[in-house]
KEPARO-423833 format. One record per residue: x, z, y of N, C-alpha, C in turn; residue in one letter. Coordinates in steps of 0.02 Angstrom, whole numbers, padded with zeros to 5 digits, always signed. Layout:
! residues N
XZYXZYXZYA;...
This chain:
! residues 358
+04350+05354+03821+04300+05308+03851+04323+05289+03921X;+04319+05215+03928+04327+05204+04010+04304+05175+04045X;+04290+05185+04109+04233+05161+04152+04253+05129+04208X;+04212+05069+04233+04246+05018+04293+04170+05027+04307X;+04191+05012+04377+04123+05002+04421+04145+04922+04460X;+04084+04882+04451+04103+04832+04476+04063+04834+04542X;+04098+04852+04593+04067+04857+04658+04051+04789+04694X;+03981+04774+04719+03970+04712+04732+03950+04696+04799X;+03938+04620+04832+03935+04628+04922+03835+04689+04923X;+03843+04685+04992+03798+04741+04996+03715+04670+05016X;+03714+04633+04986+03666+04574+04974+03643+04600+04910X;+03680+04617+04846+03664+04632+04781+03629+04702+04800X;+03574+04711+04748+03543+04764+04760+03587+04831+04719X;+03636+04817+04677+03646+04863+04632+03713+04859+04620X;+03756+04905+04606+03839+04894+04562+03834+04903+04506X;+03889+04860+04466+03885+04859+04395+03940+04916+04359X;+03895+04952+04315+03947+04998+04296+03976+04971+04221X;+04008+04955+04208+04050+04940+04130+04100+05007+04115X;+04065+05015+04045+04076+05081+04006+04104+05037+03932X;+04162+05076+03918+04199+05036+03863+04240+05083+03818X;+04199+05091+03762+04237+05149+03713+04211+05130+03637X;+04228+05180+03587+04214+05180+03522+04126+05221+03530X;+04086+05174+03487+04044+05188+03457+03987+05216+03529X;+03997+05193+03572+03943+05185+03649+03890+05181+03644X;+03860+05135+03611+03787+05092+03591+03742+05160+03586X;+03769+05196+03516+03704+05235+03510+03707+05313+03554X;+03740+05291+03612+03749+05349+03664+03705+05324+03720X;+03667+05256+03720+03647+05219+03778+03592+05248+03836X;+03546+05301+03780+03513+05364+03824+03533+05397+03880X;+03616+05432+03867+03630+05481+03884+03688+05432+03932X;+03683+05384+03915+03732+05355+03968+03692+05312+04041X;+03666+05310+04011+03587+05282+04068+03515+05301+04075X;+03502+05306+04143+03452+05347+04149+03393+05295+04121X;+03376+05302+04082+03300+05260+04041+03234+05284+04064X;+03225+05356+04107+03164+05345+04120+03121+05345+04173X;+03177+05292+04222+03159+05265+04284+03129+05214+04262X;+03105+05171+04201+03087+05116+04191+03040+05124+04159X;+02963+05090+04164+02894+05085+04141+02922+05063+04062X;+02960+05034+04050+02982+04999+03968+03031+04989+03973X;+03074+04982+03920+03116+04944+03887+03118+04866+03824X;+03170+04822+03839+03161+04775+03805+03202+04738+03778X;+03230+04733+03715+03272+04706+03674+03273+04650+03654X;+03328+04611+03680+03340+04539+03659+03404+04548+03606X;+03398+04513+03559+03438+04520+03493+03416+04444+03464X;+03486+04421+03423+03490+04390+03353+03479+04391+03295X;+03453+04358+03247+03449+04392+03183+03506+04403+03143X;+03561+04376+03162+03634+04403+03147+03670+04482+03163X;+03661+04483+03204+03668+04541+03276+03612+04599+03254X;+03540+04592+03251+03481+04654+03231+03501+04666+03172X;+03511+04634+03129+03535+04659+03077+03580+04722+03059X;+03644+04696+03103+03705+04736+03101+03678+04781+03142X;+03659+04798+03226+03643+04842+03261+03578+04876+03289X;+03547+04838+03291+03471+04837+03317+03428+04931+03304X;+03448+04945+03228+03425+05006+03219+03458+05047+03253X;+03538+05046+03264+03577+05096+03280+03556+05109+03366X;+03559+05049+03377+03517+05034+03469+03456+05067+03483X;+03392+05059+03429+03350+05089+03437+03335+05163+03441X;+03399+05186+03390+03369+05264+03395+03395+05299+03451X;+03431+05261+03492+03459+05279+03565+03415+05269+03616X;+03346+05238+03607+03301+05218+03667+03211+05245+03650X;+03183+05223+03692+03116+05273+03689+03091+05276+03636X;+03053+05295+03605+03005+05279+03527+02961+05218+03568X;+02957+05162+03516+02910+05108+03529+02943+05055+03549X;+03015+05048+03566+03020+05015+03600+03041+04912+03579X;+03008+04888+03621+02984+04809+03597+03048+04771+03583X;+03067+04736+03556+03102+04677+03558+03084+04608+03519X;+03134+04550+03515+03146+04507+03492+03190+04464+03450X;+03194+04428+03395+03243+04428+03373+03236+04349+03362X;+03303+04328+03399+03292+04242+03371+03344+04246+03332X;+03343+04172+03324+03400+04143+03263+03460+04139+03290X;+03503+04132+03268+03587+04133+03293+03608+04068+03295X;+03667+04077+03357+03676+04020+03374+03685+04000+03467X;+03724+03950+03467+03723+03907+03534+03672+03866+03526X;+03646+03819+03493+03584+03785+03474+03522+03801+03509X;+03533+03887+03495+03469+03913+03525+03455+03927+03608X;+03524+03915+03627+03543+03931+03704+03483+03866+03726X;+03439+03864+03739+03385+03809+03779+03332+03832+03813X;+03292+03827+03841+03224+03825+03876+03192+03853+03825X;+03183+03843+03776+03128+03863+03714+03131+03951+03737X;+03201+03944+03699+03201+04010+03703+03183+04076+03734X;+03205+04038+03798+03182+04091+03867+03107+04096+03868X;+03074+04040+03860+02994+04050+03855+02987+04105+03805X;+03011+04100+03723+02993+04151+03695+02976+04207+03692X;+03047+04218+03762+03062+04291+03769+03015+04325+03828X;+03012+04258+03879+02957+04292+03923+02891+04300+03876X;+02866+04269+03824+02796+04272+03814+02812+04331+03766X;+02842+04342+03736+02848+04418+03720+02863+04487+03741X;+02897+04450+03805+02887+04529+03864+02826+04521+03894X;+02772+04489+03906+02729+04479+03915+02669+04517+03891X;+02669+04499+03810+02642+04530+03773+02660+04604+03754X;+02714+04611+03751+02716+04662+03755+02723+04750+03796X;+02681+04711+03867+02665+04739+03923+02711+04778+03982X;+02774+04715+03970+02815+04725+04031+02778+04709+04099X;+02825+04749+04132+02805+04750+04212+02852+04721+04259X;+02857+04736+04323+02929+04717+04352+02967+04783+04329X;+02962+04811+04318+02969+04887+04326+03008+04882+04249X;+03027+04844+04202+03052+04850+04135+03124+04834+04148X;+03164+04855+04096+03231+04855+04067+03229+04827+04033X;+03263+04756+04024+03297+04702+03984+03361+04711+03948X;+03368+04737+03866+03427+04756+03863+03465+04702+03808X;+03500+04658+03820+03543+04615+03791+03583+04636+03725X;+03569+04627+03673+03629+04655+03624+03641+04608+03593X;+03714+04576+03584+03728+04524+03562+03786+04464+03597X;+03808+04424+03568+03864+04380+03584+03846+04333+03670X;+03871+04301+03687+03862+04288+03752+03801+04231+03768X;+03802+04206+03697+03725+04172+03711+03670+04208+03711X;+03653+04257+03684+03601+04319+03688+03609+04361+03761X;+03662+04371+03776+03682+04388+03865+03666+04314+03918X;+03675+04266+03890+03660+04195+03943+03598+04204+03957X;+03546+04188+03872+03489+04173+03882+03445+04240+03898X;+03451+04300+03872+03428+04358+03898+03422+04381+03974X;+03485+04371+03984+03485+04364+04067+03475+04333+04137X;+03456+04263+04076+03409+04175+04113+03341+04228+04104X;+03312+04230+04062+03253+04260+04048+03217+04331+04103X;+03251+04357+04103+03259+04439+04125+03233+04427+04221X;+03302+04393+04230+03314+04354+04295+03250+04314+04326X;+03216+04281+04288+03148+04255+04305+03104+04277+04290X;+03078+04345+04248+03029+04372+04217+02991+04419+04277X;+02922+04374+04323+02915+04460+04369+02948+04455+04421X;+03006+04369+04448+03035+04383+04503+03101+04406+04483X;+03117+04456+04420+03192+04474+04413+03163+04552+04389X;+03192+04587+04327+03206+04631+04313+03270+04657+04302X;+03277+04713+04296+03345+04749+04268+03376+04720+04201X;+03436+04729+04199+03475+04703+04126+03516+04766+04131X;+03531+04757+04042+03598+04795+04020+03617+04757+03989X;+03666+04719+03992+03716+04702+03924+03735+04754+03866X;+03753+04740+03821+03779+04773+03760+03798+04714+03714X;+03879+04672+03743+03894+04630+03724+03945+04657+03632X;+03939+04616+03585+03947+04627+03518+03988+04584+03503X;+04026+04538+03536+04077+04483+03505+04137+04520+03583X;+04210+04491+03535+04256+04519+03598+04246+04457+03666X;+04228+04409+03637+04200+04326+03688+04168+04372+03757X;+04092+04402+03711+04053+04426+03786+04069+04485+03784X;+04125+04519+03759+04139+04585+03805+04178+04569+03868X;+04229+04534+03853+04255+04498+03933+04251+04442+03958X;+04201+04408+03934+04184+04356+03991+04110+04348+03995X;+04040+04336+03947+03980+04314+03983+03945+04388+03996X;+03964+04429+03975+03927+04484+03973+03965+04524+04058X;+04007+04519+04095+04016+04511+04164+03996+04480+04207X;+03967+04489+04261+03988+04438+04320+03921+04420+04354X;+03843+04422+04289+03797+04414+04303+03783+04346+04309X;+03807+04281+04266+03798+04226+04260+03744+04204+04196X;+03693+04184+04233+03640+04178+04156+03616+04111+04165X;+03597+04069+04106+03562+04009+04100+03579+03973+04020X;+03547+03932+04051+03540+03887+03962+03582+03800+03969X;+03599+03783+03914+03600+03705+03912+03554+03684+03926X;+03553+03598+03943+03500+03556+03940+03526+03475+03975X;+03470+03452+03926+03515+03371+03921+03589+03372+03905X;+03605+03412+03843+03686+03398+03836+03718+03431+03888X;+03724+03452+03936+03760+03485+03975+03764+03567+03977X;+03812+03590+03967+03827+03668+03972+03796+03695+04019X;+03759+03750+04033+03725+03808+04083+03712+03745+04137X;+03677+03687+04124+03637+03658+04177+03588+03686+04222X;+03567+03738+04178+03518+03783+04223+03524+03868+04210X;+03508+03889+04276+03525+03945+04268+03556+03997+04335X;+03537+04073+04341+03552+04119+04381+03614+04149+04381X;+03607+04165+04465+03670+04232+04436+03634+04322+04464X;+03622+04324+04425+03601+04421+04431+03624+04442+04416X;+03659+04517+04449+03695+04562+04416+03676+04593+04350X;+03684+04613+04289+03662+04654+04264+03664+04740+04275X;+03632+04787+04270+03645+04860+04320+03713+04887+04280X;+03739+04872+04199+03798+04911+04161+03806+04864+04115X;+03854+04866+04088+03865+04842+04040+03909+04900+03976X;+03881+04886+03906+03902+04937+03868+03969+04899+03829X;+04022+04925+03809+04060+04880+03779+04081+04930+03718X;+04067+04906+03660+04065+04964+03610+04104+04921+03540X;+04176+04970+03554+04232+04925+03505+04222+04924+03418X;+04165+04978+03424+04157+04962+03350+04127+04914+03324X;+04095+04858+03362+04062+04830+03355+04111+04754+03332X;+04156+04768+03337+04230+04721+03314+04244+04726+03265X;+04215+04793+03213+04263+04803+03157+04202+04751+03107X;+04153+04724+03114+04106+04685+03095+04118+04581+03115X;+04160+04585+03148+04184+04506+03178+04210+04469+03130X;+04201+04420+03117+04224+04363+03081+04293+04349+03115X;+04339+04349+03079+04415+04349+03103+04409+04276+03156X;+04399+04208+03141+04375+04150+03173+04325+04182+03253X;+04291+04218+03267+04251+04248+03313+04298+04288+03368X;+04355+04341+03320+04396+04363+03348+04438+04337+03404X;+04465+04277+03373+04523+04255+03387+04502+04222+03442X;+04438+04182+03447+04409+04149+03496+04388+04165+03556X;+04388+04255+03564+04376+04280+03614+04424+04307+03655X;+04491+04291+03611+04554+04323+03649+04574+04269+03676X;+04549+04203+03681+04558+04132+03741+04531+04177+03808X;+04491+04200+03796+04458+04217+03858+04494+04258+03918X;+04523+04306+03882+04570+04381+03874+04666+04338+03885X;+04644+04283+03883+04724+04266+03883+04721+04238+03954X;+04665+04191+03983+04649+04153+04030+04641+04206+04095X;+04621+04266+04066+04636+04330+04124+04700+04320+04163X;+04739+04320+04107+04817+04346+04107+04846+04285+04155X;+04832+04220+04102+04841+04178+04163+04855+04153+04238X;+04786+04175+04236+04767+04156+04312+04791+04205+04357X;+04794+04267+04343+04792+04334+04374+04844+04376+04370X;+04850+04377+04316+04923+04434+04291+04993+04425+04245X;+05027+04402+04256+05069+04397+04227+05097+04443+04173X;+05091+04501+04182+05130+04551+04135+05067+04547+04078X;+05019+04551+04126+04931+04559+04043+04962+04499+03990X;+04984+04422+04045+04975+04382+03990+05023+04401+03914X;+05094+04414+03956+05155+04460+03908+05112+04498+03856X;+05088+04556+03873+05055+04597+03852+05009+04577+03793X;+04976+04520+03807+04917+04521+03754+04938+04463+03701X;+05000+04434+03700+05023+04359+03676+05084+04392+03639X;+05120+04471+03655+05160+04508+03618+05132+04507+03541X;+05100+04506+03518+05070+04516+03456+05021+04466+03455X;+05007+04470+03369+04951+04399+03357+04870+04452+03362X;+04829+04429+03384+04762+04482+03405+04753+04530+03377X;+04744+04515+03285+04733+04570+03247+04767+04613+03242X;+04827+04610+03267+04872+04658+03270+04868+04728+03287X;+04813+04710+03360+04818+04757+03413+04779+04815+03361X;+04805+04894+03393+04750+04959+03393+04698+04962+03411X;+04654+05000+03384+04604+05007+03414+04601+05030+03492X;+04663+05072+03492+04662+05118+03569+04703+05036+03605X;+04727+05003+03579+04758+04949+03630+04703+04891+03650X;+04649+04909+03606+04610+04837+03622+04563+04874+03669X;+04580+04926+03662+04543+04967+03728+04549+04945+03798X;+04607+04986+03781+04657+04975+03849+04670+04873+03882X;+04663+04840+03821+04673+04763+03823+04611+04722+03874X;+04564+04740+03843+04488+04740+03851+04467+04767+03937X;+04488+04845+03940+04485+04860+04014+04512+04819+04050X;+04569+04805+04039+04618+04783+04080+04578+04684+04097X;+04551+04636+04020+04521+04591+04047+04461+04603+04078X;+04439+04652+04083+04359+04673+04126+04374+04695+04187X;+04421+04726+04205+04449+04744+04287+04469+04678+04310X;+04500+04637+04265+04518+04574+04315+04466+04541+04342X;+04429+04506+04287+04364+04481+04305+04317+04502+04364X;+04303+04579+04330+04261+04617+04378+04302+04614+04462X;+04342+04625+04482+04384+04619+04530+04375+04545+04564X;+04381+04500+04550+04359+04424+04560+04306+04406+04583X;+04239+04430+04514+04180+04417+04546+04153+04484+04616X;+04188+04541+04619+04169+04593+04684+04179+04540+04744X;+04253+04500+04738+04251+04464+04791+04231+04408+04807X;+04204+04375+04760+04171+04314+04774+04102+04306+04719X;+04053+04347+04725+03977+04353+04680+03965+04277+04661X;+03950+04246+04729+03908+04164+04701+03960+04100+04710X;+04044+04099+04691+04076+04077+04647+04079+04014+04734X;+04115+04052+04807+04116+04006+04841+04194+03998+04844X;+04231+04029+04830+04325+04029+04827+04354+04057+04761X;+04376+04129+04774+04409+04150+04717+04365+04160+04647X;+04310+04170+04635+04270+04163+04575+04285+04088+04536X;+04302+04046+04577+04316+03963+04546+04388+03996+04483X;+04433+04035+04502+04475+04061+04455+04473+04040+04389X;+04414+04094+04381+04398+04089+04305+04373+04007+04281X;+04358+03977+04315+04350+03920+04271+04404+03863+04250X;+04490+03904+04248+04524+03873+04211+04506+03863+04160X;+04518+03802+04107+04513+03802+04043+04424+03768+04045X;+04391+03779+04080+04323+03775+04063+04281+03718+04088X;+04338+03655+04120+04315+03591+04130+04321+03556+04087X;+04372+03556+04058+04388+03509+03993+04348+03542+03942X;+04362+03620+03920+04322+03649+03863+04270+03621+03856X;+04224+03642+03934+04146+03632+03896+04127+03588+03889X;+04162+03508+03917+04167+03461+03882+04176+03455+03804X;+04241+03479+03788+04239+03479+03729+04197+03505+03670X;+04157+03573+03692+04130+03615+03669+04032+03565+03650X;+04039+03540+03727+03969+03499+03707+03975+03440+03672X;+04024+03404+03664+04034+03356+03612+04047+03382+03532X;+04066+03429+03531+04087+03476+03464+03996+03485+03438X;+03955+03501+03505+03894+03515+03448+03852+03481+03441X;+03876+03406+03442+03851+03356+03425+03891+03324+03358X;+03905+03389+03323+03945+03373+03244+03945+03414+03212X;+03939+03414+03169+03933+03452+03084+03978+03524+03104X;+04042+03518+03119+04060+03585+03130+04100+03589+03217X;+04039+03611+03230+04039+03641+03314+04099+03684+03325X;+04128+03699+03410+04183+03733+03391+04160+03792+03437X;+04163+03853+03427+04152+03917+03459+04187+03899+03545X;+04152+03950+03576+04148+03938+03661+04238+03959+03675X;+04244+04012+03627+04325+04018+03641+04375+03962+03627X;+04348+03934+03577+04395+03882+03529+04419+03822+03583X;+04379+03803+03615+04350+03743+03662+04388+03785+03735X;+04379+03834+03751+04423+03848+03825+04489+03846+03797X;+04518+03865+03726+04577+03876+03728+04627+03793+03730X;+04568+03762+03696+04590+03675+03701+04603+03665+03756X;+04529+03690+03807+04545+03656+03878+04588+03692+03940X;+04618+03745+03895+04678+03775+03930+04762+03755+03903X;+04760+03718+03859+04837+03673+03858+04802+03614+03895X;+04743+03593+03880+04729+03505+03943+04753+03523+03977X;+04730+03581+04023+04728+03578+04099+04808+03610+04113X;+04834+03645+04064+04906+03645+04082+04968+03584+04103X;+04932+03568+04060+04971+03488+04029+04968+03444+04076X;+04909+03458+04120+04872+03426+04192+04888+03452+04237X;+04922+03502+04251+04959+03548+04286+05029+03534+04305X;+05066+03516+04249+05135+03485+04232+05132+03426+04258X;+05092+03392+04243+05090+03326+04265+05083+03291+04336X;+05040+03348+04350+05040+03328+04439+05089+03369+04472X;+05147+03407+04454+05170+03455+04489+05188+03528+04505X;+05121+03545+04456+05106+03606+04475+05153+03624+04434X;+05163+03638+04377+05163+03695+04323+05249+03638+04308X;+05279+03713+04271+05353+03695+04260+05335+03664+04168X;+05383+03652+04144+05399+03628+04079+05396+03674+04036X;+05437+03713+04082+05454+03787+04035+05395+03832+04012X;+05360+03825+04064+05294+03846+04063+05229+03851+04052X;+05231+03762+04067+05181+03742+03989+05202+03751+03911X;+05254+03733+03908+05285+03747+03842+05264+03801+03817X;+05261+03862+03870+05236+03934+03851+05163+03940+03821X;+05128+03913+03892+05072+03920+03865+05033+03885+03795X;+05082+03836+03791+05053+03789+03717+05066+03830+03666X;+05127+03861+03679+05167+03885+03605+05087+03959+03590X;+05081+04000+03641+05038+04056+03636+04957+04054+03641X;+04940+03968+03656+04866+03975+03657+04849+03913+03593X;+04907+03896+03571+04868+03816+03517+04850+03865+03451X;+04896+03937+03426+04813+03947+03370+04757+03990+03372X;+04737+03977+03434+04671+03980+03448+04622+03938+03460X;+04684+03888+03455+04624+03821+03450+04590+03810+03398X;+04540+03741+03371+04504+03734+03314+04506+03651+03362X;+04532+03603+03294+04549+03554+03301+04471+03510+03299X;+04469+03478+03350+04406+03413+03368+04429+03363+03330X;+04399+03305+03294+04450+03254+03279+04403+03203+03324X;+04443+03157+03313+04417+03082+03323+04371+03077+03414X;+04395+03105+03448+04347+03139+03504+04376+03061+03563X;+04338+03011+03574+04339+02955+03619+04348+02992+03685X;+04404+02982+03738+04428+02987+03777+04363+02994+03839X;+04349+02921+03825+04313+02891+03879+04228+02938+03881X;+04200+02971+03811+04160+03022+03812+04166+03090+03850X;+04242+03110+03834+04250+03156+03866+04248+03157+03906X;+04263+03102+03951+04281+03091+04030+04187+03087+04076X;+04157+03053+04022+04078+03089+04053+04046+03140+04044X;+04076+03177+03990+04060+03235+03997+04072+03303+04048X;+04152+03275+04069+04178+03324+04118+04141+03282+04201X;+04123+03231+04194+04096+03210+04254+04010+03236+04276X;+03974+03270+04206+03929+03304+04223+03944+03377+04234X;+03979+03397+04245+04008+03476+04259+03982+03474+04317X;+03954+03554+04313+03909+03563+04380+03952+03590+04422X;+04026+03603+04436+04086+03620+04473+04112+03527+04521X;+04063+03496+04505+04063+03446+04569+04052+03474+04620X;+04089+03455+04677+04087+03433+04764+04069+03360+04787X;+04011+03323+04766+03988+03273+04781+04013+03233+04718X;+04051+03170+04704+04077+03146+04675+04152+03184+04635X;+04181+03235+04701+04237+03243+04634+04242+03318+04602X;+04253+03319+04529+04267+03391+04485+04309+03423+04526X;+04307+03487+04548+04318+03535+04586+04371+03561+04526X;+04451+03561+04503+04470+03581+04460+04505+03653+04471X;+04520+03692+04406+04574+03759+04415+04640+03758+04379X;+04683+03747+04432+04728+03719+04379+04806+03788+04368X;+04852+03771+04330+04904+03836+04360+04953+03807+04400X;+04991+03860+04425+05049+03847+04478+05119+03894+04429X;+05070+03934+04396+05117+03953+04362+05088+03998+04311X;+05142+04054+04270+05107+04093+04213+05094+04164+04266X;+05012+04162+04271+04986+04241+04328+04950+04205+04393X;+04964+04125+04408+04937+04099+04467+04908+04042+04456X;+04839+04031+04478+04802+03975+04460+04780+03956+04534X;+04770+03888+04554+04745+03879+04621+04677+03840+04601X;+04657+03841+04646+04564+03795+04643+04562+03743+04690X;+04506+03700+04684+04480+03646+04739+04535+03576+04688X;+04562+03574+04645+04603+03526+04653+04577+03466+04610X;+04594+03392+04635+04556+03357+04625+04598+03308+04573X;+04594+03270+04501+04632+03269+04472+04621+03195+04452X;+04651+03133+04459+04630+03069+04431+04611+03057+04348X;+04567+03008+04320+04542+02999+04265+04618+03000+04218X;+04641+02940+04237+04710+02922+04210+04740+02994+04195X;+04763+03026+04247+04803+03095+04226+04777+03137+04181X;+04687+03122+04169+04666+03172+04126+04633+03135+04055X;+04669+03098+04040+04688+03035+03978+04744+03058+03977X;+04795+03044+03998+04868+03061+03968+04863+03101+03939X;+04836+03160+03992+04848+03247+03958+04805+03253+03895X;+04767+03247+03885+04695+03245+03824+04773+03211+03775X;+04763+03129+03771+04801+03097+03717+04872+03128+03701X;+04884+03162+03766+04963+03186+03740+04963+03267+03703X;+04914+03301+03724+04900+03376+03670+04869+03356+03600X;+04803+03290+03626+04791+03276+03554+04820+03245+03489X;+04883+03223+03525+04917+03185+03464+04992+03225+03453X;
């Protein structure tokens, strides 16, 4: 079992502890103190309760309340969060309750949009179930929902107090789910580390051990966690992580406006050859090096078809990573170094789109 503490500025009321081993979940008692809290409260999927929900429960008080919506990004909206408050509501939360998240990173978004406003702000635990939100939404304390077509238009950032990361919960993943979360886990490597990227692109995902996706997994949760310690509300180095995730969630919100939507990984890994390709193009990034990254991130993609240029280009113009009029981009300098603030013309980001897409 291994443990990171994500130490945070001394503004945050709390540090985040992330605990990451085999079969965690139904240890969640003995790994956290539960009865500093008037209640506990379970946000779940009906995909997700299914598979875990019992095993979760017999780890927490007798009685304890939850919810179960339908699965899905769809469900990531305003609705939802109402649901969840009128059912912690009813079911006689206080400020004083524990919000515990189990589930993929939309159940961590909207759980933790919810949680975050319930009472002023309660406690969270993550207990992220896809490898997506074991290293990326289930960190960092970023919560909110879509609205009007736009990705996390609204929405907090609260720490959550731990996060549980419990690898058995992988041996249940849809191979397509898998693969989509190691975009995430590669974009670490990227930006940050050079040898991780080696490391995790050595083999095709499924490959890895169980003890390596351990060790894989820590290693993308120390980076992250390390990033957001130094920058919580995303004013310099936190911009990092949003390589890949100007173009993606473009792409990602036009994808679910079609019959087959493309997973949150599928869509960063697209918009991590764009923005390479956009990288190359202005300078930054060598030949050799995009070359790299295309050859090790294109099958993780999931092909968009027919996707109008000129859509995309309003879609990335509602990205809430504006500085007045211009997209605030993350682009690389190389494989381990990504820089921020950079500002990128329409034209250059047409080429790059038409020249990966064709």
């Amino acid at each position: 079992m291994k443990q990171i503490t994500l130490k945070l500025p001394k503004s945050t009321i709390h540090d985040c502890r992330i605990v990451i081993g085999d079969h965690v979940m139904e240890k969640t008692n003995r790994l956290l103190d539960l009865k500093k809290y008037s209640s506990v409260f379970v946000v779940t999927d009906e995909h997700i309760g299914s598979l875990f929900l019992k095993t979760l429960l017999s780890a927490l008080p007798k009685g304890t309340a939850f919810i179960i919506l339908p699965t899905g990004e769809k469900e990531k909206h305003l609705n939802s969060v109402e649901k969840i408050i009128t059912a912690m509501h009813k079911a006689g939360c206080d400020r004083h309750a524990l919000v515990i998240n189990l589930g993929g990173g939309v159940i961590t978004d909207i759980g933790g949009f919810a949680a975050s406003i319930f009472m002023r702000g309660v406690d969270v635990l993550n207990i992220p179930t896809t490898l997506l939100s074991m290293t990326d939404a289930a960190i960092g304390g970023k919560n909110g929902v879509n609205f009007s077509g736009v990705k996390n238009l609204i929405g907090t950032i609260r720490q959550p107090i731990g996060v549980l990361i419990d690898i058995a919960c992988l041996t249940t993943l849809p191979k397509r789910e898998f693969l989509s979360g190691f975009a995430e886990i590669i974009k670490h490597g990227l930006i940050k580390d050079e040898s991780f990227f080696r490391l995790v692109v050595s083999k095709k995902p499924d490959q890895f051990s169980t003890s390596e996706l351990v060790k894989i997994i820590s290693r993308s949760c120390e980076i992250k966690a390390a990033i957001v310690a130094s920058d919580e509300r995303e004013q310099s180095e936190r911009k990092l992580l949003n390589f890949g995730h100007t173009v993606g969630h473009a792409v990602e919100a036009l994808s679910l406006e079609t019959k087959k939507p493309m997973l949150h990984g599928e869509a960063v890994a697209v918009g991590m050859i764009v923005e390479s390709k956009i990288s190359q193009l202005i300078g930054l990034l060598t030949e050799k090096d995009f070359d790299i990254v295309m050859e090790k991130v294109l099958p993780l993609t999931h092909a968009i078809k027919n996707v109008d240029v000129e859509l995309l280009l309003n879609k990335i113009q509602s990205d809430k990573k504006k500085h007045g009029k211009q997209v605030q981009w993350t682009l690389l300098e190389s494989i381990g170094h990504a820089v921020i603030n950079q500002t990128v013309d329409d034209d250059i980001i047409k080429k790059a789109y038409e020249n990966i897409s064709h």
